[in-house]
C-alpha positions, -999 to +999 in steps of 0.1 A: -766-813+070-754-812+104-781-821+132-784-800+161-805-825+183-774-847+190-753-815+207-785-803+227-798-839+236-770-852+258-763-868+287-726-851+298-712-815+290-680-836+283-701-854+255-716-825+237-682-806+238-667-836+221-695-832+194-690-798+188-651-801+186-648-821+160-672-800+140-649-779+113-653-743+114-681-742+085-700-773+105-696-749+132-710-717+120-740-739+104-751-754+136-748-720+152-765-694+129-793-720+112-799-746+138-797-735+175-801-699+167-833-706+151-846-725+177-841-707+204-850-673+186-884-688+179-893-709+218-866-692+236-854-728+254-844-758+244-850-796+252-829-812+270-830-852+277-842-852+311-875-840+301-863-800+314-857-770+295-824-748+295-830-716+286-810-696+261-787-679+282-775-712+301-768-728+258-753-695+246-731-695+275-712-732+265-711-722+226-695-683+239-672-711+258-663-734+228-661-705+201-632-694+218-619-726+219-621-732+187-607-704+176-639-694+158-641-655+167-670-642+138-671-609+148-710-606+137-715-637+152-695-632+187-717-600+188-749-617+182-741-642+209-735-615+234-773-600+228-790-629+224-768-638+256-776-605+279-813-605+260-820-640+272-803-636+311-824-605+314-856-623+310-845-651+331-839-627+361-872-604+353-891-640+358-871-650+385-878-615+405-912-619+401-912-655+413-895-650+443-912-617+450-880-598+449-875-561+445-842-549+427-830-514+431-799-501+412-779-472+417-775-445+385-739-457+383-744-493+379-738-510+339-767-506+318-781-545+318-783-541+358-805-504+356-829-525+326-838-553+353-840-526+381-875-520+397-858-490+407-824-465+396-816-437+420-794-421+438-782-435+477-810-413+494-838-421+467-827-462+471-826-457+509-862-443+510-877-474+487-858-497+504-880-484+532-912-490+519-915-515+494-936-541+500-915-570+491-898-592+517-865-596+500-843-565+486-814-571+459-795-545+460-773-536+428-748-510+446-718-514+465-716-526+505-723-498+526-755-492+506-771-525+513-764-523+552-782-490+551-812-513+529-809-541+562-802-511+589-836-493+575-858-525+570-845-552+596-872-573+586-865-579+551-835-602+537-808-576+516-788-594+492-758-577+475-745-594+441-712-592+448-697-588+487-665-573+477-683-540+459-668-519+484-661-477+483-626-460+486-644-434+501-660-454+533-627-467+534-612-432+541-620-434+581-623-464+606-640-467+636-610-456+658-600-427+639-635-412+638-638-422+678-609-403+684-620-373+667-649-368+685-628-371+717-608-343+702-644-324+698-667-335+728-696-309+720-696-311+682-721-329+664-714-354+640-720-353+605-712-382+578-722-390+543-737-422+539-709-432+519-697-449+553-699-486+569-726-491+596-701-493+620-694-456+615-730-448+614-737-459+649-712-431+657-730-405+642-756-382+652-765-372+617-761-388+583-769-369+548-769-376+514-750-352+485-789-343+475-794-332+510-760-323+529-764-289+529-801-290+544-788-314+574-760-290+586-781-262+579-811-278+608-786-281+631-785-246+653-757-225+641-736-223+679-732-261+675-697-276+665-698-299+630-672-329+624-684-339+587-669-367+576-657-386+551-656-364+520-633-336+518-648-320+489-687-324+498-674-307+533-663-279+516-690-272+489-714-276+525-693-252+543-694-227+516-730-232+509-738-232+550-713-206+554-707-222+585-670-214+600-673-240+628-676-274+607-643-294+607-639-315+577-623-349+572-598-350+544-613-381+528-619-391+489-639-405+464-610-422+444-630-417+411-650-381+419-614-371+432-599-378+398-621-352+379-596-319+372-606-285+367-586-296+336-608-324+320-637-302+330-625-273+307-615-293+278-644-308+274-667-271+278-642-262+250-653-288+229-684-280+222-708-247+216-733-236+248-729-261+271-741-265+305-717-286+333-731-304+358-712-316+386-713-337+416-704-324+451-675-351+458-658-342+423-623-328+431-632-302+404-656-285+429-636-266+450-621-242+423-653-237+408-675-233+445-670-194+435-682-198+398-712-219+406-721-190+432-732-162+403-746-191+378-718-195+357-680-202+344-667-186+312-706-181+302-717-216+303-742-227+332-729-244+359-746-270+385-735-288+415-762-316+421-762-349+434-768-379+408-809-376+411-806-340+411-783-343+379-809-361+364-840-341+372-820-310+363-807-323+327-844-333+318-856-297+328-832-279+311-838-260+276-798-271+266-790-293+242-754-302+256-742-312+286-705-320+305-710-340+337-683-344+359-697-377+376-693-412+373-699-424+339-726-448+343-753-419+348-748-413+311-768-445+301-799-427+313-792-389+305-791-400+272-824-427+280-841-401+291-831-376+271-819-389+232-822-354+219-801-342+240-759-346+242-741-358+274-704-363+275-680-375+303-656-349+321-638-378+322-642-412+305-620-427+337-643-418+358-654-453+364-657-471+398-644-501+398-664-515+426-701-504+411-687-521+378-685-553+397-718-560+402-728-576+368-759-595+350-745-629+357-740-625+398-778-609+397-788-638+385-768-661+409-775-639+437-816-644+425-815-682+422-791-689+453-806-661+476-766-659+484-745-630+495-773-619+522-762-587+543-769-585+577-757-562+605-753-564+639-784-555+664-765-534+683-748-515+655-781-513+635-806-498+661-777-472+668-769-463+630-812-457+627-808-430+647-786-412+626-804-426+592-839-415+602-828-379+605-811-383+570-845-396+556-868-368+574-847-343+556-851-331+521 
């Protein structure tokens, strides 16, 4: 019988991977599926020489690590690896959150692992506002860059930490300091209107920032002799214009990279694919425009159509008597539509619809944010106390 105690009770990684190497592949599967496994099934750590425990993620990690280089690629096993793997790093962050008094919020497009450790899922307004009033003194924010400044412009006093730095957004991208500056040059009496899909720099420039739940209520509080720059997204401008019917709002032609990529074409397909089904789609989607008209009398070729933001999406879908639903949105809403809802049906517009960026904030740089308190956002006094402005009028309005 092979022993696992030797390969868990070592002094060196190099030591134990020696051990394990020379294990043939049935010595291999044995001490996998009957030793370890057991163990750490039943006590969910193991002992290690220096009196310490390492928990089952840390272990499951090294043996993902020498499976593969051992060519030893059990699909059942690999599989089991990876839940007992996920399982076991999901606990180790719930503990740690609640060690270090941390509050997690996640945005409705992150992976599934990252919404099951959340304290929080929502959408950039509904993050914004708990951000605000949550009593903890440390935020991790599960979302790309420009929604963790808004977390550290709202709540100075609190430490924001953002998994990964480089989760940006192609759409805050779409304008820069300069070209927005310039602009309002071009416009000296309009008022300035930007989605908060923008960098705090931007935001200081502002006088209002919105939200797709709320966009259309922001323009609409402004008085109707008043000038409107709305920046960055093209199609959110227009679905406000036409919802405002304001003819003096000037819109930037800016994109969501992944909302952008959402046809009139995918959209239709996929109605055809299935009996009475309702579409839901999000205002940045560049299948908006052509159906601004439809949406205006309740429907498109007699199926129900909706232009919501994410939360809405999601409040909406749970109210709804149908059964099936299209949504032209990214794809990682999907994991709790059908949460939520499992006797209901929810298919993509567009399985590409995936952003890249919210994709790169994963389990494994939670954790590492949790335990290193690293990747901690901060912006600039000046900046901040200017971009406030413009986020407090976002928050007042519904």
């Amino acid at each position: 019988m092979v022993s696992w105690y030797p390969l868990i009770h070592y002094r060196s990684t190099t030591e134990s991977f020696k051990i394990i190497s020379s294990l043939n592949e049935s010595g291999f599967s044995f001490l996998m599926t009957r030793s370890v496994l057991f163990w750490v099934s039943k006590h969910g750590w193991i002992p290690m020489s220096h009196g310490n425990y390492c928990h089952i993620w840390q272990i499951l990690r090294k043996f993902q690590s020498i499976s593969h280089s051992l060519n030893h690629y059990n699909p059942k096993f690999y599989r089991f690896m990876l839940v007992q793997q996920s399982s076991a790093l999901k606990e180790e962050i719930l503990r740690l959150k609640k060690e270090k008094d941390v509050v997690i919020l996640a945005h409705n497009y992150q992976v599934p692992d990252v919404q099951d450790v959340a304290d929080f899922t929502g959408d950039s307004l509904g993050l914004s506002r708990q951000a605000a009033t949550v009593p903890q003194k440390t935020i991790l924010f599960c979302g790309v860059n420009f929604m963790a400044e808004t977390a550290a412009i709202i709540s100075p006093e609190k430490k924001v930490l953002l998994p990964d730095l480089e989760a940006g957004c192609s759409l805050a991208d779409s304008i820069t300091i300069d070209e927005l500056k310039n602009w309002k040059k071009q416009h000296p009496n309009a008022i300035a209107v930007g989605y908060v899909n923008t960098t705090a720099e931007i935001k200081s420039e502002l006088d209002y920032c919105c939200t797709s739940s709320n966009a259309v209520n922001v323009v609409k509080s402004i008085p109707a002799d008043k000038e409107i720059l709305f920046l960055p997204d093209m199609f959110l401008g227009s679905y406000v214009a036409k919802m405002t019917g304001r003819k003096n709002i000037h819109i930037w032609a800016g994109e969501c990279h992944v909302h952008a990529g959402i046809t009139p074409d995918d959209v239709t397909k996929k109605l055809n694919s299935m009996n009475n089904t309702e579409l839901v789609i999000h205002p940045e989607c560049g299948c908006t425009t052509p159906f601004m008209y439809d949406v205006a009398d309740g429907s498109f070729d007699n199926n129900k159509v909706s232009i919501l933001s994410t939360e809405g999406m999601l409040n909406h879908v749970s109210k709804s008597k149908s059964k099936n639903f299209v949504v032209a949105t990214e794809t990682g809403i999907l994991y709790k539509m059908r949460k939520d809802n499992p006797d209901k049906k929810f298919i993509a517009a567009s399985e590409k619809a995936e952003c890249q960026y919210m994709k790169m904030i994963t389990l494994q740089n939670v954790h590492d944010a949790l335990v290193n308190e690293k990747n901690v956002v901060t912006v600039p006094k000046e900046i901040a106390d200017k971009a406030r402005v413009a986020i407090d009028r976002m928050l007042a309005i519904s």
